[in-house]
C-alpha positions in Angstrom: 7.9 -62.6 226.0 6.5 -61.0 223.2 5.6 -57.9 224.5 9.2 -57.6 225.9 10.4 -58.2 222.4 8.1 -55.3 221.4 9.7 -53.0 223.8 13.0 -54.0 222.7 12.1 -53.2 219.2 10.7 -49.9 219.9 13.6 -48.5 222.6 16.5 -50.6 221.6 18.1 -47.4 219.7 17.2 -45.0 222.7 18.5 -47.6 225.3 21.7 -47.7 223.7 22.6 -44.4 223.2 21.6 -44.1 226.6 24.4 -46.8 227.4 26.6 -45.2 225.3 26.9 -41.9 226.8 27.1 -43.6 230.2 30.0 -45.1 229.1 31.4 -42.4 227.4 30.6 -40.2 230.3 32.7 -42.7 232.7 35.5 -43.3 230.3 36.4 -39.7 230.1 36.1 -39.1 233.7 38.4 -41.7 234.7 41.2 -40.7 231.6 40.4 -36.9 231.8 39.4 -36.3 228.4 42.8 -37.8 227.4 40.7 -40.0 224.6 38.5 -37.5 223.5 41.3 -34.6 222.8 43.3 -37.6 220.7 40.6 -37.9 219.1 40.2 -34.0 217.9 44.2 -34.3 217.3 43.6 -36.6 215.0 40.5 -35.1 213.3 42.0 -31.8 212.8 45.8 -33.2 211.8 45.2 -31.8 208.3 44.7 -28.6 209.3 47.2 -28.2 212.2 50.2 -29.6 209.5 49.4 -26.3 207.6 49.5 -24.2 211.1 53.0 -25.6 211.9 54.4 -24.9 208.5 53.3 -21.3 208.8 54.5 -21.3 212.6 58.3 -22.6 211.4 58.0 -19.8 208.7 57.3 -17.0 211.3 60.3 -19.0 213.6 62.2 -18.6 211.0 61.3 -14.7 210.0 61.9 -13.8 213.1 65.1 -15.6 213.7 66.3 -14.0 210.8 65.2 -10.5 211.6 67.1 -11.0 215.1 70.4 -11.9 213.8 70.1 -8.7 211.0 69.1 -6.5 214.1 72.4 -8.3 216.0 74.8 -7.6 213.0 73.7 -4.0 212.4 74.7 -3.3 216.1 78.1 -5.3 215.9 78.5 -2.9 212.9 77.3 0.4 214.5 79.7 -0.2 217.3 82.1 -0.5 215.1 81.4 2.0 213.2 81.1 4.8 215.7 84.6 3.6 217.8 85.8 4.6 214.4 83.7 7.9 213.7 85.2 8.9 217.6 88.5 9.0 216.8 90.2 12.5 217.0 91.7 12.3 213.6 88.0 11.8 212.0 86.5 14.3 214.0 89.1 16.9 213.6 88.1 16.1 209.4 91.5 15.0 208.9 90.6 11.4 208.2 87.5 9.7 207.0 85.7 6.3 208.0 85.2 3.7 204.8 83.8 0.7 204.2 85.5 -2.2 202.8 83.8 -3.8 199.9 85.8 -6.2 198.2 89.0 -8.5 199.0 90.6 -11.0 196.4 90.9 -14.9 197.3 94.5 -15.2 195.7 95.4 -11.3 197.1 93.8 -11.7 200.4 97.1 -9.9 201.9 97.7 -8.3 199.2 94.9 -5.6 199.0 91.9 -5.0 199.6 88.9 -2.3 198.1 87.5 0.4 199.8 84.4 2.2 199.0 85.1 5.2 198.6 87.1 6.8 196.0 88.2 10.9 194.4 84.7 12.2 194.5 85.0 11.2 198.5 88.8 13.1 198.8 90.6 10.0 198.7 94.1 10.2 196.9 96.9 7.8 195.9 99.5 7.7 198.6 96.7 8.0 201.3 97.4 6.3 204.6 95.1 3.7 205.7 94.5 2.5 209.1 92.5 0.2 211.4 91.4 -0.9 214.6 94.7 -1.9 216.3 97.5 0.2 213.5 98.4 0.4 210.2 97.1 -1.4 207.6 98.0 0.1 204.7 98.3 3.0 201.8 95.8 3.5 199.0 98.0 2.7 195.4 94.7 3.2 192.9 91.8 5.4 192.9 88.8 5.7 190.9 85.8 8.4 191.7 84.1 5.7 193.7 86.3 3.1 194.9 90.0 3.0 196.0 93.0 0.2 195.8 95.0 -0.5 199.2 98.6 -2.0 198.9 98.4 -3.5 202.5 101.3 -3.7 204.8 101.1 -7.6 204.7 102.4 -7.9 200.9 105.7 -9.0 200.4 106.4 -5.7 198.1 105.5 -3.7 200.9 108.1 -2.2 202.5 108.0 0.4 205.7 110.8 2.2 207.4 109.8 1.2 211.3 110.9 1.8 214.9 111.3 -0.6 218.0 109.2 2.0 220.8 111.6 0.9 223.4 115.0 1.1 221.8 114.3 3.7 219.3 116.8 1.5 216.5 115.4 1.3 213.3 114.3 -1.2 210.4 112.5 -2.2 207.5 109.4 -4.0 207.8 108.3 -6.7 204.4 104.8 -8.2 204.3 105.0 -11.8 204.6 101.6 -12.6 203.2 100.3 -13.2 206.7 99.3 -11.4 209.9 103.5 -11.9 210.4 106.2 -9.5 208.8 109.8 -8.9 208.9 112.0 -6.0 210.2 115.5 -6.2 209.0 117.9 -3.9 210.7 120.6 -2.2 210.0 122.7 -2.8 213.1 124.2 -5.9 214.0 122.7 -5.6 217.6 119.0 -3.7 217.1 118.3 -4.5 220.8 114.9 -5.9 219.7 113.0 -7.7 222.4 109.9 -10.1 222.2 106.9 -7.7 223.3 109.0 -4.6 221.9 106.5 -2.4 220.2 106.8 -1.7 216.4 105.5 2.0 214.7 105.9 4.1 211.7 109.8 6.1 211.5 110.5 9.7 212.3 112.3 9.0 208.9 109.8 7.4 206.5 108.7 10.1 203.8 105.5 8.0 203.4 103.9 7.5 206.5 103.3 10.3 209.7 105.8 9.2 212.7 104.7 7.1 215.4 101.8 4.8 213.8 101.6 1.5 215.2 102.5 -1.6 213.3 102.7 -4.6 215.7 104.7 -6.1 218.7 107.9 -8.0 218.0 107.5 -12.0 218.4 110.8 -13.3 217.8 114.3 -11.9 216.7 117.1 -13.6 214.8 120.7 -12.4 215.3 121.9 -15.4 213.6 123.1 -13.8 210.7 124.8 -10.6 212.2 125.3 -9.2 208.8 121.7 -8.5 208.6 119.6 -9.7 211.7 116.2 -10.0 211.9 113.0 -9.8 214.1 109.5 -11.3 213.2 106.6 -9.0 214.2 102.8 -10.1 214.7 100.9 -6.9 212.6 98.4 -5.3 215.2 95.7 -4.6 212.9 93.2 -8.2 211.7 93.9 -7.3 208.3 92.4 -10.4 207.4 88.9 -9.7 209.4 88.9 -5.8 208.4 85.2 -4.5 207.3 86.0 -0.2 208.5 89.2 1.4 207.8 90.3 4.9 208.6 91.4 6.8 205.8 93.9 10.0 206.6 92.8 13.1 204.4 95.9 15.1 204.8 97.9 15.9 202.4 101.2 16.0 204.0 100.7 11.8 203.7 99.3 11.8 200.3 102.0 10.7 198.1 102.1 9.4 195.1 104.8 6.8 195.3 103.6 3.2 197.0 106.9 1.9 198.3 108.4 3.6 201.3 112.0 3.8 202.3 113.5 5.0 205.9 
């Protein structure tokens, strides 16, 4: 008994580390390491915490690069459907961006960037994506003024396509506007087309305005149609700006 207490003594350390990586040896065989890799998750935790913050930093990087690299080829496409059209490449108009619009004159105007030292004049006719949107009213050598067709002092001698009878248009502070006509039947149909008058000393024949929605031959001593403008005016970032001089007036109010 003693000498077996001696022995115990001496290899009790050995024998159980012996024991102890048996067991360890059988415990990870029969969970597949599942304890062990815990365990080094939760050894290294401080150090993985910084390696996910920089990860959601590079996420977010590159997120962020992609939706630039998305917008700047919304905005080239844009841009060149504009740069294509005959009137710019004949160097009769030009392409400019749109830099500034006013909260309480959202349909009123709107700021170009571009101004004299770019050939831009008062009287100018401005267009965009879809028709008319307006004529430049200010000018400065780098940025320009636009009295858009939407503001209720606007006023445009028109045309319906189909018919050929004639109107005035008025802004109604909206993507709407009013014709009034001058005959008691204009034969103005929903879906009839609007554009600029033969007549109108401000603005070249033939430009398109927008589509009737509605008339109103209620009042037959001055009957009316509602038209839905063609142009977004209110989600315009490009506008085409005509160079010629034959439309570059300085008077801002137009008349058939």
């Amino acid at each position: 008994m003693y000498s077996l207490n001696r022995w115990w003594d001496r290899y009790r350390l050995q024998l159980s580390l012996a024991l102890l990586g048996l067991a360890t040896a059988w415990f990870m065989r029969h969970t597949h390491s599942a304890g062990l890799i815990e365990l080094y998750r939760l050894i290294t935790l401080p150090f993985q915490a910084d390696q996910t913050q920089q990860e959601r930093l590079i996420n977010a990087r590159t997120w962020e690069l992609e939706q630039q690299l998305a917008e700047l080829e919304i905005q080239n496409q844009k841009l060149q459907a504009l740069i294509d059209q005959p009137i710019v490449a004949q160097g009769k108009g030009t392409v400019v961006p749109v830099i500034g619009r006013s909260a309480d004159h959202w349909w009123q105007q709107m700021t170009l960037g571009r101004g004299r030292q770019d050939g831009l004049k008062i009287g100018a006719v401005v267009t965009a994506p879809g028709g008319l949107v307006g004529r430049i009213t200010q000018v400065s050598d780098h940025t320009s003024r636009v009295l858009l067709i939407s503001d209720p002092t606007s006023r445009i001698g028109v045309t319906i396509s189909r018919s050929r009878r004639m109107g005035v248009l008025r802004g109604q502070a909206g993507d709407r506007a009013i014709i009034e006509f001058y005959e008691k039947d204009p034969d103005a149909r929903p879906g009839d087309g609007i554009v600029t008058s033969s007549l109108s000393s401000l603005f070249p024949p033939g430009l398109l305005i927008g589509r009737v929605e509605s008339v109103d031959l209620t009042k037959t001593s001055n009957p009316h149609a509602i038209v839905k403008l063609s142009a977004p005016v209110s989600d315009i970032e490009w506008v085409t700006v005509y160079l010629d001089d034959q439309t570059s007036k300085s008077v801002v109010s137009d008349s058939p």
